[in-house]
One Martini backbone bead per residue (centre of mass of N, CA, C, O) as a GRO file, in nm:
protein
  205
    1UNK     BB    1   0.096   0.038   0.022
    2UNK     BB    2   0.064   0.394  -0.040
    3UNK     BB    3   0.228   0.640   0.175
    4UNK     BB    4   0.000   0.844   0.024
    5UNK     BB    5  -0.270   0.734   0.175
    6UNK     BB    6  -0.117   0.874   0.457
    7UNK     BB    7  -0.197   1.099   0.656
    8UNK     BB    8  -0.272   1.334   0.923
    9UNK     BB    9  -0.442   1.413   1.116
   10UNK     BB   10  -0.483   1.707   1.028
   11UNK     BB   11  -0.581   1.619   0.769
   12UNK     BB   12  -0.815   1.487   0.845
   13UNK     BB   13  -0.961   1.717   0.991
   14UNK     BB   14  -0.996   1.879   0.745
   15UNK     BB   15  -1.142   1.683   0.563
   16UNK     BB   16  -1.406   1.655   0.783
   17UNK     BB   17  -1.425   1.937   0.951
   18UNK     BB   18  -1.260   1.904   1.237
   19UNK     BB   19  -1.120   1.828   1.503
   20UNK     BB   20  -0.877   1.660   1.628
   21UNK     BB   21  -0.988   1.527   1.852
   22UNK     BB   22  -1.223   1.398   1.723
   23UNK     BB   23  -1.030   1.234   1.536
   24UNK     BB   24  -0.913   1.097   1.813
   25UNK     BB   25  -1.204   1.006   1.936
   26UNK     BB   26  -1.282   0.792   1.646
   27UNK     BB   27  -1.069   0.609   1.683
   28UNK     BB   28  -1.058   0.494   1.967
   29UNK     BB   29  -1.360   0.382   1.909
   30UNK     BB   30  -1.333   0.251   1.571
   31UNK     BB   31  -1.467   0.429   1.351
   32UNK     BB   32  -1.130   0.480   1.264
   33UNK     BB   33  -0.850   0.407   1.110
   34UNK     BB   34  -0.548   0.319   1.219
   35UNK     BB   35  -0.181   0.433   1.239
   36UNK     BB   36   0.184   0.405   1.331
   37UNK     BB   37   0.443   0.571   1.372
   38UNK     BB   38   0.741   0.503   1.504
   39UNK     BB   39   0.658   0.781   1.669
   40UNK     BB   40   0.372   0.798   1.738
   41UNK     BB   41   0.184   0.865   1.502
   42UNK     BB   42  -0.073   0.909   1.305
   43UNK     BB   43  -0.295   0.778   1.071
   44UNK     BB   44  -0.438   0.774   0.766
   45UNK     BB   45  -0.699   0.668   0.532
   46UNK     BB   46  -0.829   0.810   0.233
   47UNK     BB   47  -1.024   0.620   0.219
   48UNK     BB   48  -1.175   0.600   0.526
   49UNK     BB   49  -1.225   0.885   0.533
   50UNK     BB   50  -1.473   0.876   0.273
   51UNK     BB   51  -1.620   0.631   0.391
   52UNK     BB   52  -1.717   0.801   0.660
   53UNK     BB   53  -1.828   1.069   0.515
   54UNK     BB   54  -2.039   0.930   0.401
   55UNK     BB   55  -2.203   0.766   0.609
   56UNK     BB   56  -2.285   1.063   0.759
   57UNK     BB   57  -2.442   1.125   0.468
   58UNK     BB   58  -2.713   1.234   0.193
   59UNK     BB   59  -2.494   1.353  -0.013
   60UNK     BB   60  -2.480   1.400  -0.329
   61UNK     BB   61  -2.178   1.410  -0.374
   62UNK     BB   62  -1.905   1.438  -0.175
   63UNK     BB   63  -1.766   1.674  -0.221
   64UNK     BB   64  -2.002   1.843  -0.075
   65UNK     BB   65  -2.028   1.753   0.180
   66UNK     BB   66  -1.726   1.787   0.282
   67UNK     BB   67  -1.715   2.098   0.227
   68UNK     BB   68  -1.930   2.172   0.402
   69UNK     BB   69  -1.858   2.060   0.687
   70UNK     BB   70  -1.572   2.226   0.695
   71UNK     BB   71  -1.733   2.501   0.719
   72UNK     BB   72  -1.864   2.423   0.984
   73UNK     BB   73  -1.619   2.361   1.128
   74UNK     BB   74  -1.449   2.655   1.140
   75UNK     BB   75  -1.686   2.819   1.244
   76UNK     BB   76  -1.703   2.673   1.532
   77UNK     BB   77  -1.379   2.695   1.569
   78UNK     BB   78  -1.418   3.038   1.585
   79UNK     BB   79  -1.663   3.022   1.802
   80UNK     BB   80  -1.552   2.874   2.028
   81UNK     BB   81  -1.251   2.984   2.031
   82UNK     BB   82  -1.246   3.285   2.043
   83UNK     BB   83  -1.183   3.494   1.759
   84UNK     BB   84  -1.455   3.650   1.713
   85UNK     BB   85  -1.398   3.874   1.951
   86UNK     BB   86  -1.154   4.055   1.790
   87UNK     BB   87  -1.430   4.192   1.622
   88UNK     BB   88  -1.554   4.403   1.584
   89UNK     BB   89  -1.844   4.390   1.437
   90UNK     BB   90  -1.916   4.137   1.669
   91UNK     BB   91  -1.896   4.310   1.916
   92UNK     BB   92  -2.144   4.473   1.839
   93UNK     BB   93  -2.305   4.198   1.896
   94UNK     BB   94  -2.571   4.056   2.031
   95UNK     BB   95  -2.619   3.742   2.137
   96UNK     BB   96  -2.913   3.719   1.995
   97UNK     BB   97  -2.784   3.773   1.711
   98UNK     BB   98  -2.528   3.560   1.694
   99UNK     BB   99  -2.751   3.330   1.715
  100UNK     BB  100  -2.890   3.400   1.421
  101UNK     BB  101  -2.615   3.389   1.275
  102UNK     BB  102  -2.607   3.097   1.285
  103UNK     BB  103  -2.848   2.995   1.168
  104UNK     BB  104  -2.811   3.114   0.915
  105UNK     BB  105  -2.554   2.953   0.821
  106UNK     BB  106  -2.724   2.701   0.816
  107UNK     BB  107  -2.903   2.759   0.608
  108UNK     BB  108  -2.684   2.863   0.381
  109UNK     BB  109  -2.539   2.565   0.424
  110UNK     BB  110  -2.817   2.412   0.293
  111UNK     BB  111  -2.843   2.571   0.028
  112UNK     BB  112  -2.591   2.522  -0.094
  113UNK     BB  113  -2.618   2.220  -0.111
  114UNK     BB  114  -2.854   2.226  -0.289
  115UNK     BB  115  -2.770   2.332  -0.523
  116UNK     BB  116  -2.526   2.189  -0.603
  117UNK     BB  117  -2.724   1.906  -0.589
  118UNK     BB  118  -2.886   2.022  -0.869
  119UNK     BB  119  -2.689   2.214  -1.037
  120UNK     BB  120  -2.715   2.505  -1.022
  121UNK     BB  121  -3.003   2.642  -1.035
  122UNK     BB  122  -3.149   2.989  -1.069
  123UNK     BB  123  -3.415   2.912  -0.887
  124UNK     BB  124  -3.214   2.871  -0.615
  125UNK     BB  125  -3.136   3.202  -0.554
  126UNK     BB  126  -3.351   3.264  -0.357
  127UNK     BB  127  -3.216   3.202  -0.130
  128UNK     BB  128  -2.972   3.362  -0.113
  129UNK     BB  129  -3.098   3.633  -0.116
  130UNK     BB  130  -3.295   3.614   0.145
  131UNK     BB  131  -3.021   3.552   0.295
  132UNK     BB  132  -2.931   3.879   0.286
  133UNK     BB  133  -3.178   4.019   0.388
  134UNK     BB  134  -3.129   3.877   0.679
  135UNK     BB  135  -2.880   3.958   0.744
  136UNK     BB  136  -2.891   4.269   0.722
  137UNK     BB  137  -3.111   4.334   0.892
  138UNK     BB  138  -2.978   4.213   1.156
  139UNK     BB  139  -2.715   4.431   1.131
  140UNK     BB  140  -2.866   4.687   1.101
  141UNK     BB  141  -3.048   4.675   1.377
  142UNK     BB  142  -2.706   4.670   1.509
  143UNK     BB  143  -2.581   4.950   1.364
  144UNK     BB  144  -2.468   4.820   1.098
  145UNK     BB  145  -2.309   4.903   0.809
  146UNK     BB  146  -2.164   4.783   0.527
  147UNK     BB  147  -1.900   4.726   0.586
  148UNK     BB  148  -1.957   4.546   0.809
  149UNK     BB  149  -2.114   4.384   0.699
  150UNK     BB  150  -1.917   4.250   0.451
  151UNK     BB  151  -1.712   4.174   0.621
  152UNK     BB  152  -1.854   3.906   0.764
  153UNK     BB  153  -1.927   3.806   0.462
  154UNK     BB  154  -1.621   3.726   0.417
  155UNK     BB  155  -1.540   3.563   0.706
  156UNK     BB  156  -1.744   3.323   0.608
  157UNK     BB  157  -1.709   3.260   0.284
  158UNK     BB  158  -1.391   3.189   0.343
  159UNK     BB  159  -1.499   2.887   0.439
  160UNK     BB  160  -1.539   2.783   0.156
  161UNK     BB  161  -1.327   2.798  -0.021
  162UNK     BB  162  -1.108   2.643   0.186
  163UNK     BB  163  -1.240   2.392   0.156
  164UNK     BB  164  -1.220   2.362  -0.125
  165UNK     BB  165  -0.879   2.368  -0.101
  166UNK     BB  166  -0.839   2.143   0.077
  167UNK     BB  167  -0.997   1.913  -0.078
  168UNK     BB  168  -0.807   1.935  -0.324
  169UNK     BB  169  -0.512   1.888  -0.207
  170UNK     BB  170  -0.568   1.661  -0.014
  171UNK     BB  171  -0.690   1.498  -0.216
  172UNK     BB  172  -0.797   1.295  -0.433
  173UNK     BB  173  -0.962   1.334  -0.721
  174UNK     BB  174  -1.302   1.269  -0.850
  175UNK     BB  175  -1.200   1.481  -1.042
  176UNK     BB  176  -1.128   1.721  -1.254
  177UNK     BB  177  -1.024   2.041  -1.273
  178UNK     BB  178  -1.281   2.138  -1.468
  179UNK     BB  179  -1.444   2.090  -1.238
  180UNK     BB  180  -1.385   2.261  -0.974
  181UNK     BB  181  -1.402   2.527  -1.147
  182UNK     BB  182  -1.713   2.507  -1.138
  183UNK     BB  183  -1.756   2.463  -0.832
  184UNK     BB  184  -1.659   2.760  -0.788
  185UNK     BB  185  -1.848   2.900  -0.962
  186UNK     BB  186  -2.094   2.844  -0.794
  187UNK     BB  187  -2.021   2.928  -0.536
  188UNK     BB  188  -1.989   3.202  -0.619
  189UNK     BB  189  -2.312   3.286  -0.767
  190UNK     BB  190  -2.428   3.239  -0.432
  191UNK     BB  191  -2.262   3.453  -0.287
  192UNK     BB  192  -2.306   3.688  -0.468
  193UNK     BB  193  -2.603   3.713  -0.414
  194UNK     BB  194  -2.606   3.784  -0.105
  195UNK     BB  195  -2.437   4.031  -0.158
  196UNK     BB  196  -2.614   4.221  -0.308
  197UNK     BB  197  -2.852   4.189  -0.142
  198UNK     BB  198  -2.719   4.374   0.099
  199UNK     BB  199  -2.689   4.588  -0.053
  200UNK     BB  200  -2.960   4.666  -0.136
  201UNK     BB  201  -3.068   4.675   0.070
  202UNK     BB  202  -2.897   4.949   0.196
  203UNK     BB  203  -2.991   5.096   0.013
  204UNK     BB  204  -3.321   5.126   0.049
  205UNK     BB  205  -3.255   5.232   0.365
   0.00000   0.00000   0.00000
């Protein structure tokens, strides 16, 4: 077997979009394969690591589900880990918006996976807008800007980029480079669909 087949855990946990200790929870359990390098450091197979993650969600194909999960996974790491708190914009927003902001997030990524799980059609861009009227309102009334708008959906927009690039290098692609670009480009034309939608919001009001 080949030695480019085992990964580390960093790379595993990145590419399930969860932290290392999940990862390092899910093999102790025996839910996840591994071994063990000469220095006592964990190895995963990349086969092992998408049959897990195929497992665990109901949407194809792979590369949709673990973009999702992983840019989900981010998101947590960041509201978890109190990074976001050191973001001007975010601190002047009431924990009860906070928590609006966390929800409307996940149906962002829920709207997003259905759009792309769909082949990306015109028609379900209106979850996109809705999405972005939703976000700028709740922004607008604490009293947020519309750079400071804009400043959180680039913070937020660039975990779904992130996990795009973290997915196509670490693992083997099952698509070509021109699959890829593809995909890139309907995540653009989701994500662009709110910011619009954002400004559009700011200038009316």
């Amino acid at each position: 077997m080949s030695e480019s087949e085992w990964i580390s855990l960093r790379q595993a946990a990145e590419i399930l979009g969860v932290h290392p200790a999940t990862v390092r929870n899910w093999a102790d359990k025996g839910d996840l394969a591994t071994r063990r390098t000469p220095g006592g450091h964990r190895r995963f197979r990349k086969a092992d690591l998408l049959q897990y993650a195929e497992s665990q969600g109901e949407l194809q194909p792979l590369e949709i589900q673990v973009i999702i999960q992983n840019a989900l996974g981010q998101t947590r790491m960041q509201v978890g880990g109190g990074a976001m708190a050191q973001l001007q914009w975010y601190e002047s927003i009431t924990e009860e918006s906070r928590v609006q902001l966390r929800q409307e997030g996940l149906r962002t990524l829920e709207g997003l996976r259905g759009y792309l799980a769909s082949g990306a059609p015109d028609d379900l861009l209106g979850r996109a807008i809705n999405t972005g009227k939703n976000y700028a309102a709740l922004l607008n009334r604490e009293g947020l800007k519309l750079p400071d708008a804009i400043r959180g959906f680039f913070y937020f927009s660039d975990f779904i980029i992130n996990s795009i690039l973290t997915w196509s290098e670490i693992t083997l692609p099952r698509t070509n480079s021109a699959d890829w670009g593809t995909l890139l480009r309907q995540v653009n034309t989701f994500t662009n669909s709110i910011l619009l939608s954002i400004v559009e919001y700011y200038q009316e009001e």
